[in-house]
N, C-alpha and C positions, 0 to 999 in steps of 0.2 A: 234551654227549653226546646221542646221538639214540636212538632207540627200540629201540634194537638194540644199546645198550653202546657204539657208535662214536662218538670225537671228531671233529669237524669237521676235513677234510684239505684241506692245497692242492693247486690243479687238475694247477700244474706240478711244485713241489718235493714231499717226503716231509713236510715241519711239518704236525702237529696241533695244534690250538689247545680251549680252553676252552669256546668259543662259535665260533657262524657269523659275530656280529660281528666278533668277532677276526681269525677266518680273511678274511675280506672283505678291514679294513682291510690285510693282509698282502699279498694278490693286486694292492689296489689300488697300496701304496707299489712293490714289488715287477715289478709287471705280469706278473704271474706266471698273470693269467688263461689257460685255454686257450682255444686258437680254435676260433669256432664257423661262421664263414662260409667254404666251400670255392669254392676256384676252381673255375670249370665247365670245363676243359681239363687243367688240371695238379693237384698233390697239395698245391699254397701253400694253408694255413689263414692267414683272417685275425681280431681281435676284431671288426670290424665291417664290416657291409655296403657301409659306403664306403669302406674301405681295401681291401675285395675286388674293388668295383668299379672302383675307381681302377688296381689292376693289369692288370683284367682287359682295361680299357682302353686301355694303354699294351702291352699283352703281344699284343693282338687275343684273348683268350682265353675271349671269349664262344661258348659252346656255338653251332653252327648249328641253325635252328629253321624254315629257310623247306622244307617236304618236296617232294622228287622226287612226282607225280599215281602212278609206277607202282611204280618201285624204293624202296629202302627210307634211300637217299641222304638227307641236309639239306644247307642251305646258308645263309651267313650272309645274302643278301640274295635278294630276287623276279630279279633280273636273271640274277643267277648260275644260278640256279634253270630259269628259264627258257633259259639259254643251256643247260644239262645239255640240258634234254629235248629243245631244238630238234634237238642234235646226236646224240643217240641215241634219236628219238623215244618218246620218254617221254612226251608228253602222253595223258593218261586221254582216251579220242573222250566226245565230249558232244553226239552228233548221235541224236538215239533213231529209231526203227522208229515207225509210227502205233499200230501194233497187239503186237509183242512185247517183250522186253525188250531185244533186241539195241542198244547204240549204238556209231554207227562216226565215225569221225576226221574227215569232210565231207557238207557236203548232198548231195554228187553221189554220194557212196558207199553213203549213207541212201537216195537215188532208187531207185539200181540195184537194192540191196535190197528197197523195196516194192512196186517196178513187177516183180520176178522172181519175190515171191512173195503179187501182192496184198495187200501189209501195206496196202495206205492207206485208211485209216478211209471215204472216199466216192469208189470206186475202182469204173469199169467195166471188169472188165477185157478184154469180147469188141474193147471201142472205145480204149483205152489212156488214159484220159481221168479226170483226178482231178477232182470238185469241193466246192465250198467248202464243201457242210453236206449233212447226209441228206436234204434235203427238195428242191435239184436232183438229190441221184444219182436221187431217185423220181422225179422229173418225167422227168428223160434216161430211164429205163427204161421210163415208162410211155409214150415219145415215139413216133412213125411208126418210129425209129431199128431199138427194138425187138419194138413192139407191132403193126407194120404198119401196114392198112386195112381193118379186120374186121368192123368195124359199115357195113351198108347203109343208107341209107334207103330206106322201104319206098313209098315213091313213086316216086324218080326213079333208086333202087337205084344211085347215086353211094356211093362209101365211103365212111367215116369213121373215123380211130384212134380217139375217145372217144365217150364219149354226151354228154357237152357238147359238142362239135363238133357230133355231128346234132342236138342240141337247138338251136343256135343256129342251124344253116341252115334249119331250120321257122322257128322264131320270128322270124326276120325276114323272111319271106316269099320266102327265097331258093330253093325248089324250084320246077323248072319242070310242073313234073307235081300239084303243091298249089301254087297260087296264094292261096290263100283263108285257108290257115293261118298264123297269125302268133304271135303272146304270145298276145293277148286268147283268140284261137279255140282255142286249145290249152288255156286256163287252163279257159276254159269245160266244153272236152270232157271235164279231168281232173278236174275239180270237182263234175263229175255224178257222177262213178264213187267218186270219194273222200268219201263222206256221214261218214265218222268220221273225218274229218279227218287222215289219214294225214302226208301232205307240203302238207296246201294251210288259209290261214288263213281263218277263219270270216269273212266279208263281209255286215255289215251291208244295202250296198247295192253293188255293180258297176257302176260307173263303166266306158261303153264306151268304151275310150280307142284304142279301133282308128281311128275317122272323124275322130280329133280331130286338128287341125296348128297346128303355134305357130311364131310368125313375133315375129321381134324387131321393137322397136321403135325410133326416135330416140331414145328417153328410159333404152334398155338402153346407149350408148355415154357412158362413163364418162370423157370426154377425152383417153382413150389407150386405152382397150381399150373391146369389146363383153361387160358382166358380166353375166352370170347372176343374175336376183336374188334366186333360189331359195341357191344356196349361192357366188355371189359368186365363182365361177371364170370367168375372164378369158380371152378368145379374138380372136384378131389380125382377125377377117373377122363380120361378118352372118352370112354362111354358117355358119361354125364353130358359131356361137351357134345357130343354128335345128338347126340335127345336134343339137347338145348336147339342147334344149329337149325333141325330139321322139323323144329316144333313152331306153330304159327307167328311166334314171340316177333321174328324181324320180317315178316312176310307182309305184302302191302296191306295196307286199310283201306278195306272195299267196302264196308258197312259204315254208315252212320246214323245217328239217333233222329227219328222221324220227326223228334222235336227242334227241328234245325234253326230257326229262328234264339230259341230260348236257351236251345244246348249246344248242338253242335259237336260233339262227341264224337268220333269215328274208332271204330273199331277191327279187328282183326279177321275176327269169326262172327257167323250168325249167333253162338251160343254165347257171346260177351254181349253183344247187343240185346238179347234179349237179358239177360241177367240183371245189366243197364234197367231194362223197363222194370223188370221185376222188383229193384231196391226202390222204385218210385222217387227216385235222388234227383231226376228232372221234372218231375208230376205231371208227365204226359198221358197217363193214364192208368188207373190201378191193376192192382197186382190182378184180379181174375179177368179184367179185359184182356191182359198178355195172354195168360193162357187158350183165351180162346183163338186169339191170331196165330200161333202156332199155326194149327190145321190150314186159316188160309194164304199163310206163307208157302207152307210145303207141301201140300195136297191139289190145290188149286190149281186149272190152269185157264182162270182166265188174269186182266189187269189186275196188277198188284197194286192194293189199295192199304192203310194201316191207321186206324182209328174206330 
């Protein structure tokens, strides 16, 4: 008798017994247990999982488990499944948007959609043109494409889309109207003006490297190439190698980035340093504040100042 005045009863018949051991052995002689495993299609109870199983097997009376992506359909296998939705498209789209939640059924449907509504994360859309990361959509934008030819030089008053552009047509001596100006004579002029060392590094001693010319040797060919023996870059010709030697590549870093705290960058030439500012890679300040410091880098002559 259990806690509540009740004798132990069997599962199937009406007998009550003395004890649960009793009632056991009775179910057991008997098989009088009830069933506790249910078929997953029909209303057959079995006493065990493998006699349920066994039916369910031979009956096909396994529950479907594979889900339709949209309706609320199962099925017993992926194929089956699969043939539903091919035939009443039912497949869930799994093509997303760059930029909203939207997803549609194909890449080309996914296209249509971001090109109609500029969804594409590096998307021009006046030129219809996607690219691979934010830092050519900046460069396309800051390009002749849409920025024009606004910068003058104030010599030969030829245009320029950047200030590294006119920086590098001074500094190599390419204006016809300044012949005289190159790196060296530039560094100099900005060097006077910049006493707090704005954008230019403190120089023990200035090295004039304007008169200076380097001419490779026999002893630079390396028995297939002519190496550089500064940093050991390889070049098919003499020539290549004397360009290399006498081009700004190993010449000292006399500029650095105004953002000296945050950055710290130093550079070669005026026209690398501003190039610097123009990728906005240390966000010292945007792309059209650089242009307008151009003019009071190379125009000015009072303190040089940069912000």
């Amino acid at each position: 008798m259990d806690e509540y005045g009740h004798w132990p009863e069997c599962e199937t018949c009406t007998r009550t017994f003395r004890s649960q051991g009793a009632c056991n052995q009775h179910m057991n002689s008997t098989n009088h247990w009830a069933p506790r495993y249910e078929c997953q299609t029909c209303d057959n109870e079995y006493l065990s999982q493998g006699a349920c199983n066994q039916h369910m097997n031979v009956a096909r009376h396994w529950a479907p488990t594979i889900e339709c992506e949209t309706c609320t359909r199962k099925f017993h296998t992926q194929l089956a499944a699969d043939q539903h939705m091919n035939a009443v498209g039912h497949w869930k789209p799994q093509f997303p948007c760059d930029q909203c939640d939207r997803k549609f059924f194909s890449h080309q449907q996914a296209d249509q959609h971001m090109r109609a509504m500029a969804h594409y994360n590096n998307y021009c859309q006046p030129c219809g043109r996607v690219f691979n990361n934010e830092n050519n959509l900046r460069m396309h934008m800051n390009s002749k494409t849409h920025r024009g030819s606004t910068i003058a030089c104030p010599f030969c008053k030829v245009h320029y889309t950047t200030a590294s552009g006119l920086c590098h047509h001074l500094e190599t001596g390419s204006c016809s109207n300044a012949p005289r100006l190159n790196r060296e004579t530039i560094f100099k002029m900005i060097r006077a003006r910049d006493q707090n060392g704005v954008i230019t590094n403190k120089q023990i001693g200035w090295h004039d490297e304007a008169n200076a010319t380097y001419s490779a040797t026999s002893h630079a060919w390396n028995g297939s190439h002519w190496e550089c023996y500064l940093c050991h870059k390889c070049f098919n010709s003499d020539r290549g190698l004397n360009q290399h030697l006498n081009s700004p590549t190993h010449k000292q870093k006399v500029y650095h980035c105004p953002n000296r705290i945050k950055c710290g960058k130093e550079f070669v030439a005026l026209a690398s340093l501003f190039g610097h500012l123009e990728s906005e890679s240390c966000a010292f300040m945007r792309f059209e504040n650089v242009q307008r410091q151009v003019g009071n880098v190379l125009s000015s002559n009072r303190m040089l100042t940069f912000g």
